[in-house]
N, C-alpha and C positions, 0 to 999 in steps of 0.2 A: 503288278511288279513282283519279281522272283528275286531277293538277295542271296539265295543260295550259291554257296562258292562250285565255283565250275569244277570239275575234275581235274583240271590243269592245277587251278588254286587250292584244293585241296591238297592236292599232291607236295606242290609248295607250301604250303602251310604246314604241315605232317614234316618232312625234311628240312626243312628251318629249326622247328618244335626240336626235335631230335640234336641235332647241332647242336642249338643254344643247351638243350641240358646237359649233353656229353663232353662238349669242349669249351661252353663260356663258363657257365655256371660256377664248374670247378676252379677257377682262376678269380673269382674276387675277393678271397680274402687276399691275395696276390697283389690285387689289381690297388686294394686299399693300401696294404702296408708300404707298400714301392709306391704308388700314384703313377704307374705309366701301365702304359697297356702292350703285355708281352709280342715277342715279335714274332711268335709264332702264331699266335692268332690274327695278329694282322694279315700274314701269309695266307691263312686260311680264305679270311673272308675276300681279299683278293682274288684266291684261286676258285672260290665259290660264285665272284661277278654282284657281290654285294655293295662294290664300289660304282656299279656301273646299272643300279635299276631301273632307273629312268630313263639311260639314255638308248636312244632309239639304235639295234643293232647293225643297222648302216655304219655307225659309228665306234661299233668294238662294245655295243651294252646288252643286255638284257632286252630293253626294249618293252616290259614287261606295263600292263594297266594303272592307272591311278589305283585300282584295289589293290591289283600284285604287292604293288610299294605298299601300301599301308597292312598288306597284311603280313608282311617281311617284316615293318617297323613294331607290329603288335607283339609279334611271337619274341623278336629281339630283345622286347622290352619286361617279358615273365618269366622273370630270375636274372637274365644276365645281368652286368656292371652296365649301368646307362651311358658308360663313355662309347658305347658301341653304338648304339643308335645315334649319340651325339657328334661318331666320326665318321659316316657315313652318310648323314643329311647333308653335309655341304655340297658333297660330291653328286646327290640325288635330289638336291635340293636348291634353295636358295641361294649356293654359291655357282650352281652350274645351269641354272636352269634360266637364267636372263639368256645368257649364251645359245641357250637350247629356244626358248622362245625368239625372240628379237636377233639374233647372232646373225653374220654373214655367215655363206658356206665354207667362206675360207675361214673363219674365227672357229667353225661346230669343225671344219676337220683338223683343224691345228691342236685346240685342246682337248672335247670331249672323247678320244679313244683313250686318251692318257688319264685323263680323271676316271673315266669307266672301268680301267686298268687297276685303276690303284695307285698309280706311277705317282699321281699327281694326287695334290690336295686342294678343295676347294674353300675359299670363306669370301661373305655378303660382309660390305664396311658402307652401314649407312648409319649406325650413331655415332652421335659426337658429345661433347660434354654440356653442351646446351640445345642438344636438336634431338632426342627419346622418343617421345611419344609424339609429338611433332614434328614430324617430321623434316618437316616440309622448310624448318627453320634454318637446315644445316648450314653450315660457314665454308665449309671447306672447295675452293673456287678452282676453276679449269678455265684458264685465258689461251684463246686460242695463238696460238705462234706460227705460223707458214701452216707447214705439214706435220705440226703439232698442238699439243695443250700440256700445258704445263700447271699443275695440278700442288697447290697448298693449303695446310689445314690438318685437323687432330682429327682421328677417330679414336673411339676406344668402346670398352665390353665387346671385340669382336672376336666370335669362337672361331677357334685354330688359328690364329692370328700370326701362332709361334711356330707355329707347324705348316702353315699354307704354301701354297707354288703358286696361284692363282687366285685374284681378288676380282671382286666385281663392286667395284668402288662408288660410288652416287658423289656429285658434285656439281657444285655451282655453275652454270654458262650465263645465265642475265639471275645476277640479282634480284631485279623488278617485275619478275617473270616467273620465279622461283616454282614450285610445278605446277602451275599452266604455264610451261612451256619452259623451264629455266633450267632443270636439272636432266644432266645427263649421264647416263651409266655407260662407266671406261671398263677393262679390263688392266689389270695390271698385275703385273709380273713382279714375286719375289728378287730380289738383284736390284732392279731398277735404281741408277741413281736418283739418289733425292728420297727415295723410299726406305723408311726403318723401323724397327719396332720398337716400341717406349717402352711402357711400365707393361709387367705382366700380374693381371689383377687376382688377388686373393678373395677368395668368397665362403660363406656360408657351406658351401656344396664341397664336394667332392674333390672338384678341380684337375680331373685327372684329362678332361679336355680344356683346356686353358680358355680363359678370356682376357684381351690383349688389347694395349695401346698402339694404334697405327701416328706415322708421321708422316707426312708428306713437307719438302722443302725443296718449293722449284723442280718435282719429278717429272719430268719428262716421257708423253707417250704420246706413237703414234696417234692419228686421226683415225688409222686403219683400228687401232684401238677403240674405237667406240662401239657400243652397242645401240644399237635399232641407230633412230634418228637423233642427232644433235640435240638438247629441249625436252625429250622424249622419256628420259632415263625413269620420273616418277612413276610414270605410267608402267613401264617396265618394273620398275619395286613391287608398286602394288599387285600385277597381276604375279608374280611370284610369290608375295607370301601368304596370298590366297590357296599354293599348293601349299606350302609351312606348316598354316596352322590343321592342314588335315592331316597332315605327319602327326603334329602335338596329338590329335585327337587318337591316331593311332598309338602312339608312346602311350598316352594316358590310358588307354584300355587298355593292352599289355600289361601296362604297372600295377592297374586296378587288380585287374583280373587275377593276379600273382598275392598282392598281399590280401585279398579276401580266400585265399587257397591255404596261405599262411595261417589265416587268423581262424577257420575252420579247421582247420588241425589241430591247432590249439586249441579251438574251445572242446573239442573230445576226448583230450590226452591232460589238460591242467584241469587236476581234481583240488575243490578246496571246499571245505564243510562236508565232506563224504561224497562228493558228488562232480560231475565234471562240471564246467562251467557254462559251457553247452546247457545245460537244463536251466538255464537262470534264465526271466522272460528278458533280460534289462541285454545279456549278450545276445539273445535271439535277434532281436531285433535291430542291433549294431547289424548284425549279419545279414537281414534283412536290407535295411537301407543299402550297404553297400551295394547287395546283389543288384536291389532293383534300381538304382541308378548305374550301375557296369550295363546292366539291358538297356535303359533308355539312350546310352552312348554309345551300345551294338549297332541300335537302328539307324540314329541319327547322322554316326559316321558312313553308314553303309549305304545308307536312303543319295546323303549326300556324294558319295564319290560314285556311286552309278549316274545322279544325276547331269557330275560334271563329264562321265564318259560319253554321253550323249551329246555332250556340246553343250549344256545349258550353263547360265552364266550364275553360279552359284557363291558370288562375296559374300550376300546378307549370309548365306548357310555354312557358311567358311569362318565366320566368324561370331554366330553361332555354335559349332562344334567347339571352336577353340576357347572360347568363354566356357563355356557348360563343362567339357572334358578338363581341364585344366581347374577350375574348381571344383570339381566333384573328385579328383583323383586328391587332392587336398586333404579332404574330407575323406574321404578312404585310408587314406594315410595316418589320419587323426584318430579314425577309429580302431584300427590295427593296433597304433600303438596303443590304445587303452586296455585292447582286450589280451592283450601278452602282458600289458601292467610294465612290473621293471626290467623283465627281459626286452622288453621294445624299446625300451628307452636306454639299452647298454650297445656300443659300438662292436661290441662281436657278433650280434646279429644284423638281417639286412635291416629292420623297417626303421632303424635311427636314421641311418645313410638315406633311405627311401624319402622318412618324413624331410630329410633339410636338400635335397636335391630336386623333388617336386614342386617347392614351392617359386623357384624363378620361374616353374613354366607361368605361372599367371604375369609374367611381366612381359618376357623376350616374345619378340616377334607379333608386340601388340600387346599391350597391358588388358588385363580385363575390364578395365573401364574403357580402352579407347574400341574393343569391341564393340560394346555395349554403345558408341557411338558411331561405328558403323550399319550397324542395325540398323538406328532410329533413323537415321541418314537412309537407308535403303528403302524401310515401312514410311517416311513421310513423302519420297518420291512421287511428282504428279503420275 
């Protein structure tokens, strides 16, 4: 097996690289003080087709590999503001990519040229305020009407919520059946009566990509509205965030990779007792761990996203990655900030933002323990 990036991907990787330092980079103190993300960079990444990586260029995208995307999402994420990787997954992600798996032809050409455009925003609404990690629990129901379903129930924590054109909603059809066979995934439309947005949620992080209360009251959507089959919708979730968590794993080595660049700089330039701090065994070795786990999440993700271009059917290693990457960038985060000391721990530098913006990765899109119970779920299989 060669993980070596092809020359195509090379070439994208090097021109991303260059972008992110010349035009994101310089925008986040920007990006912190205001909390929105300026409109000329949006403009850019639009006119770059970063709204559009996933989808297949039949349909106005990119078209580019399971690596492409992840290693667009890596380079995104060493140095730039993470609201850029976090506004661009919808669209290349979990908010478009049921569409793209399970979609009619009429559903992939109605939306995906406009989301791959930029035109359009994408967001995934399957929590709710008692259905997280279980998913499987959600409340929010779709009763079928004629040539409709009419769709009640609360979502909330869902990113771009306030920003979205286009939801890919999970909801109840049987109750008793819930998914083996019960839930099904709608599309649904910003506008839609009966559809509105509630509370817009305050976090820990940065918040410069919003996480948002959905409502649903008696909304009304076509049948033409549905994704895959009636019953089908969980099956549809899950093979979606099976692409998600290898984005995370992507974002996570980008982030890694960035603040051990940081903290290596630092420890050659902060002299204290006559000496950089670089020379002390106790930073070395911070420096150390870091590296060699950023390498053990080189291989893993790369091992893994060749193996899904092949066809193979890779959850247990999907979540895997996202267990492992998502705690280990933690932990990188953790040591950063020790070895910059008080400068890491003051808001005019990035690794403050870094440390409190990294840590929901170990929750969204699969907590590290409901990983960790997909695994054993997959290793106990006859």
């Amino acid at each position: 097996m060669n993980f070596e990036l092809s020359e195509e991907l090379k070439i994208l990787r090097e021109t991303t690289r260059k972008f992110v330092q010349k035009e994101l980079v310089p925008l986040t103190h920007e990006i912190d003080e205001t909390g929105r993300i300026p409109d000329k960079a949006l403009a850019r990444m639009k006119e770059l087709g970063y709204f559009g990586i996933t989808v297949p260029e039949e349909y106005g995208g990119m078209g580019l590999s399971v690596m492409g995307h992840l290693v667009i999402q890596e380079e995104l994420a060493r140095g730039a503001h993470g609201c850029f990787n976090a506004m661009i997954s919808g669209n290349n992600g979990i908010g478009a990519l049921g569409i793209l798996f399970d979609g009619t032809e009429e559903q992939k050409k109605k939306y995906l040229p406009a989301l791959a455009r930029g035109e359009k925003v994408a967001a995934f609404a399957l929590t709710e305020p008692g259905a997280g990690s279980d998913a499987a629990a959600i409340e929010t129901t779709a009763v079928r009407d004629g040539d409709n379903f009419v769709i009640n129930g609360i979502k909330h924590f869902i990113t771009r919520g306030d920003i979205a054109d286009v939801f890919t909603v999970l909801a109840l059809t049987d109750r008793n059946l819930r998914s083996k066979g019960g839930i099904t995934a709608f599309i649904v439309e910003k506008g839609t009566p009966g559809f509105s947005l509630g509370c817009i949620h305050k976090s820990m992080g940065s918040d410069v990509v919003k996480q948002c209360e959905l409502i649903f009251e008696d909304c009304v959507v076509p049948v033409s509205n549905v994704i895959g089959e009636v019953g089908q919708g969980f099956k549809t979730a899950m093979r979606v965030l099976d692409e998600g968590r290898l984005s995370y794993g992507a974002r996570s080595l980008g982030t890694a990779e960035y603040l051990l660049e940081l903290s290596i700089n630092h420890s050659r330039q902060r002299v204290q007792f006559g000496k950089p701090i670089g020379k002390n065994q106790a930073i070395q070795w911070m420096l150390v761990d870091m590296a060699t786990e950023i390498h053990a999440l080189r291989s893993m993700l790369y091992q893994t996203a060749w193996k899904k271009e092949q066809g193979a059917k890779v959850t247990k290693e999907c979540s895997m990655v996202k267990l492992f990457a998502t705690e280990m960038v933690g932990r990188v985060a953790d040591r950063a900030l020790q070895i910059h000391g008080g400068s890491g721990y003051m808001s005019e530098f990035p690794i403050e933002r870094i440390y409190r913006d990294v840590r929901v990765w170990r929750i969204v899109e699969g907590t590290s323990e409901i990983q960790r119970v997909i695994i054993a779920r997959e290793l106990l299989k006859d």
